[in-house]
C-alpha positions in Angstrom: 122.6 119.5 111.3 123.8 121.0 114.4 122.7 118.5 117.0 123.7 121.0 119.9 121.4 123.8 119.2 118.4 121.6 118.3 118.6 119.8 121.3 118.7 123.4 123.3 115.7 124.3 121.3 113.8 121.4 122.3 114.8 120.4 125.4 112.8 123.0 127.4 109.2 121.6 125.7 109.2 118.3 128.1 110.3 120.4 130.9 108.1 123.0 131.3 105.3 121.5 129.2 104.9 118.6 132.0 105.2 120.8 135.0 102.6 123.3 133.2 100.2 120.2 132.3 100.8 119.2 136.2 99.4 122.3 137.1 96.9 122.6 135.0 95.8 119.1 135.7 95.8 119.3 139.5 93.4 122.8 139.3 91.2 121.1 137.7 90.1 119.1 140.3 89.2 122.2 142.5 86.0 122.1 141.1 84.8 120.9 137.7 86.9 122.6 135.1 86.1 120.3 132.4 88.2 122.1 129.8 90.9 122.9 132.1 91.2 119.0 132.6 90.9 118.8 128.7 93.4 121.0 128.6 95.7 119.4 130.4 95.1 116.1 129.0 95.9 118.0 125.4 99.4 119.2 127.0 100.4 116.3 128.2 99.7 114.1 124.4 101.5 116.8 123.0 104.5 117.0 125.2 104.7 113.3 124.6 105.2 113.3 121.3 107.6 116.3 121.5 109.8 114.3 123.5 111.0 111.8 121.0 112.8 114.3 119.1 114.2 115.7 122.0 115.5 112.8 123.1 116.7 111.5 119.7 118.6 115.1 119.2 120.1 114.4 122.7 122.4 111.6 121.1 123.5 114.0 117.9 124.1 117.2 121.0 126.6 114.1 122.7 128.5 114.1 119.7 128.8 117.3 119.0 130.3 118.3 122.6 132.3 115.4 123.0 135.5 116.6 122.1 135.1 119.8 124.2 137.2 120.6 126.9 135.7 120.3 129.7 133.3 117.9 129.3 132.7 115.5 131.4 131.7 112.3 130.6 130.0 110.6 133.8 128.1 114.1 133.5 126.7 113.2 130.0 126.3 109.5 131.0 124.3 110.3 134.1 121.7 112.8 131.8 121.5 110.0 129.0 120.0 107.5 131.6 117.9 110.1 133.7 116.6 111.2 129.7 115.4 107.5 128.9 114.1 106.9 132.3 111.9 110.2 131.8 111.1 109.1 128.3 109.2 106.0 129.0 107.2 107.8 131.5 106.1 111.0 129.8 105.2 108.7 126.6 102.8 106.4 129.4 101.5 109.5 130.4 100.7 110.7 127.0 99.1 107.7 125.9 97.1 107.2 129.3 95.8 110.8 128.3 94.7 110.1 125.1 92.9 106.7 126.0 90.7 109.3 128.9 90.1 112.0 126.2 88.9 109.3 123.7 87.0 107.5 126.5 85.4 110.8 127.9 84.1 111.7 124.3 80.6 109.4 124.9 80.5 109.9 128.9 79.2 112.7 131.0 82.9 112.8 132.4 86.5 111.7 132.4 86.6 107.5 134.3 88.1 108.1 137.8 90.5 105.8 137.5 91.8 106.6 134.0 92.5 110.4 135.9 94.3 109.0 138.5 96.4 107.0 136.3 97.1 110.1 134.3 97.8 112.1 138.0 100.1 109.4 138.8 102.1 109.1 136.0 102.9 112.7 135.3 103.9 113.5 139.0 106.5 110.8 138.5 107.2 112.3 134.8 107.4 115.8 136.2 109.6 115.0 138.9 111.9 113.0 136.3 112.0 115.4 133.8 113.1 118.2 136.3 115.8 115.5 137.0 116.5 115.2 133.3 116.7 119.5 132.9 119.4 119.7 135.7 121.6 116.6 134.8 121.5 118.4 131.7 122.2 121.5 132.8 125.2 120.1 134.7 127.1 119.3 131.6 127.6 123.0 130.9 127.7 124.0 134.2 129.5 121.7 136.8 129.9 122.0 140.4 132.8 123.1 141.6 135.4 120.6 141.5 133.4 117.7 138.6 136.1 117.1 135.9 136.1 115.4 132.6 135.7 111.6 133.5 135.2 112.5 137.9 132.8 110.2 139.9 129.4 111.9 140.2 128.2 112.6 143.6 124.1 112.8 144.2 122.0 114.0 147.2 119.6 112.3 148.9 116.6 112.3 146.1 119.0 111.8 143.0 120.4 108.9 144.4 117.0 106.9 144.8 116.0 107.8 141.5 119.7 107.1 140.6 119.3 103.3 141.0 116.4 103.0 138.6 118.4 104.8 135.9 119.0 102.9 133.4 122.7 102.7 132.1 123.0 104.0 128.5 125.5 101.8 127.1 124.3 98.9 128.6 120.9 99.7 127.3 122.4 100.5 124.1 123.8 96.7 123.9 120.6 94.7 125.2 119.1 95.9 122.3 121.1 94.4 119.6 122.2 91.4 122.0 120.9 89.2 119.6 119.1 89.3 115.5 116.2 87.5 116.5 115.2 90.1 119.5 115.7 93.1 116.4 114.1 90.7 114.3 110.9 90.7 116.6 110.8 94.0 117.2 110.8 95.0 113.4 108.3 92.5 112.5 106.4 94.4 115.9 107.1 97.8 114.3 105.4 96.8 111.1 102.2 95.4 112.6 101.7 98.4 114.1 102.3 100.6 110.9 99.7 98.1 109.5 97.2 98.6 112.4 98.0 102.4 111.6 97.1 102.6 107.6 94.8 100.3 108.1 92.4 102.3 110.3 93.4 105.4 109.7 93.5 104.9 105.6 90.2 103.7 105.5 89.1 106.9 107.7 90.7 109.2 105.7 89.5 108.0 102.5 86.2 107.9 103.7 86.2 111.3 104.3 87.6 111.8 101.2 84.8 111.0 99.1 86.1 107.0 98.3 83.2 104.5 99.1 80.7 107.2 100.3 78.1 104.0 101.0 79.8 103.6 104.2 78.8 105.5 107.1 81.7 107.4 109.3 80.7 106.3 112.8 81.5 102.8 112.4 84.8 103.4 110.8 85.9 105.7 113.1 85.2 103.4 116.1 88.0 101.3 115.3 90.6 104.1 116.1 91.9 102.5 119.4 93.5 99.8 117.3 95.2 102.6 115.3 95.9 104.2 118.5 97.5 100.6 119.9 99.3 100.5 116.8 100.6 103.9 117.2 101.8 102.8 120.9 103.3 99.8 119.4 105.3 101.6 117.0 106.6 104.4 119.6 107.6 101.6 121.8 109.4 99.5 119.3 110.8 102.5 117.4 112.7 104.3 120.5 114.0 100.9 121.7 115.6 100.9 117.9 116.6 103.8 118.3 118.2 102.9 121.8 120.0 100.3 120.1 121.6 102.2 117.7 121.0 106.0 118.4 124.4 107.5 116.7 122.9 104.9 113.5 119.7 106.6 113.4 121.1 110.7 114.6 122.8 110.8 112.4 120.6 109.4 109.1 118.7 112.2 107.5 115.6 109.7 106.5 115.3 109.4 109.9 114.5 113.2 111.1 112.4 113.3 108.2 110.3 110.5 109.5 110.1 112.5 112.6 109.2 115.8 111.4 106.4 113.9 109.4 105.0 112.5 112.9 105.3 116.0 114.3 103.0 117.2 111.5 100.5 114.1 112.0 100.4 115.4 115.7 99.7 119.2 113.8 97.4 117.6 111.9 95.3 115.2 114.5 94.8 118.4 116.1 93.6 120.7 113.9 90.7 117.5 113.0 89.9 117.2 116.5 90.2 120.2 118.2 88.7 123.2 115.1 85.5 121.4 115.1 86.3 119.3 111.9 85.8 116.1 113.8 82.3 117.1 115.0 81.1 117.8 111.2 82.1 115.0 110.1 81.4 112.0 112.5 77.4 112.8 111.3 77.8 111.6 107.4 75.8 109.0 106.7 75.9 106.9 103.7 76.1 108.8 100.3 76.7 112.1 102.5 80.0 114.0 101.3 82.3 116.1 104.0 83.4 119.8 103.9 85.9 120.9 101.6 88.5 121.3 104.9 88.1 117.7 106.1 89.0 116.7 102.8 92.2 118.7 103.0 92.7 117.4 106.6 92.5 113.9 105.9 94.7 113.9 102.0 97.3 115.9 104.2 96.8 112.6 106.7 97.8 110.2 104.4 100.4 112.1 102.7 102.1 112.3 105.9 101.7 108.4 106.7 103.2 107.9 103.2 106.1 110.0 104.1 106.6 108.3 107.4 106.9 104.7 105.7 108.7 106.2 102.9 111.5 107.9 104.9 111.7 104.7 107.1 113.0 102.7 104.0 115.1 105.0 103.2 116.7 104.7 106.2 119.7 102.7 105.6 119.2 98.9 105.9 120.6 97.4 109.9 122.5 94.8 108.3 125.1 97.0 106.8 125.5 98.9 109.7 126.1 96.1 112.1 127.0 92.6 111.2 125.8 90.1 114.5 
């Protein structure tokens, strides 16, 4: 897989997608542009999950241009920690997006504070992930002067930001200081994969035609704790892949997992957002769903399976890296 050219590919979605989301969010508030805030809210979920690939091909792109003349490394180190700086914060602002759109579905509007939560955290995103593009851009194209291995200088703005960077090798080893933190953080990662098929089984098999008796509403109330799941599961799974990221880039289980996730996103959207969701969250007991949800919610479960799947085959920690 060339690493390089993936990363390239991707690397523009975060970037533009949050400053586009940003603008789309702040007209909103000009008057009351519901579905420009909806949309907005949309951008930014979707950006988020985006992002992990992008980041995860960012480690397989280092490899790739290592060797090159050139290069230079402090360059490469300072974009690795502006990347996982930005990364935290554009997933927090996708998951404080989706908690308002799924809190906004039963109210006449959007909570004020879960807005300015949102408002907050993608300014800070945006202004990161612009951070992120030009460190990035840097690499290729140095200032005058930067050599392979030269200190980095920074103006006044990319030195504040600078000294909450986190340093990616240092990162890198906190991670796998010690068994028992991986330990806990695996155990974590499977709890949430459980909170996952456990909610969002049931919900799909319902819809299905499986135990027809049970009405949908009630099932599908107990999404948020699929939902936490999923935020467990992001959290835990990036600092894994922060511990080990040339382990995991370079594992072909493991960008199958992704591009299974990417296809949930596909799919979550296409349940919500075509009017599937709304034909379905009526069935009462004994009430069947439309031929489409049906297809919506096998192709759901097909793709779980092929997340936990892939993630097994992923080759086991302990004969990577002996503590």
């Amino acid at each position: 897989m060339n690493f390089d050219h993936l990363h390239l590919l991707l690397n523009h979605v975060p970037i533009i997608g949050f400053f586009v989301g940003v603008g789309l969010f702040v007209a909103s508030f000009t008057g009351t542009n519901e579905d420009l805030r909806r949309s907005a809210l949309i951008i930014f979920a979707a950006v988020a999950l985006v992002t992990i690939p992008t980041f995860a091909s960012g480690v397989g792109a280092d490899r790739s241009i290592a060797g090159e003349p050139g290069i230079s490394e402090a360059l490469v180190r300072r974009h690795e920690g502006a990347a996982m700086l930005g990364l935290w914060f554009v997933e927090a602002t996708g998951a404080a997006a989706v908690m308002v759109l799924w809190r906004s579905r039963r109210t006449i509007g959007p909570p004020r504070k879960g807005l300015a939560t949102v408002l907050l955290l993608a300014i800070v995103a945006a202004v990161l992930m612009g951070r992120t593009g030009n460190t990035g851009g840097d690499i290729r194209h140095p200032e005058p002067g930067v050599t392979r291995g030269a200190a980095v200088t920074e103006g006044p703005v990319g030195s504040i930001i600078h000294v909450f960077e986190p340093t990616p090798d240092g990162f890198t080893q906190l991670m796998v200081a010690t068994k028992w933190w991986w330990a806990t953080m695996m155990v974590l990662h499977f709890v949430g994969l459980s909170l996952i098929i456990g909610v969002v089984g049931v919900i799909n098999l319902r819809i299905m035609g499986f135990a027809k008796e049970l009405p949908f509403a009630p099932l599908h109330r107990l999404l948020p704790l699929g939902m936490a799941g999923l935020a467990i599961n992001v959290v835990t799974g990036m600092l894994a892949f922060i511990g080990m990221p040339a382990y995991y880039a370079a594992d072909i289980a493991f960008w199958f997992k992704l591009a299974a996730l990417m296809l949930l996103g596909l799919n979550a959207a296409v349940f919500y957002l075509t009017g599937i969701f709304h034909r379905v969250e009526r069935l009462g007991p004994g009430e069947d769903a439309a031929l489409s949800a049906k297809i919506v919610a096998a192709s759901s479960l097909l793709l779980w399976f092929t997340v936990i799947i892939s993630g097994r085959y992923i080759q086991h920690f302990e004969d990577s890296l002996r503590f």
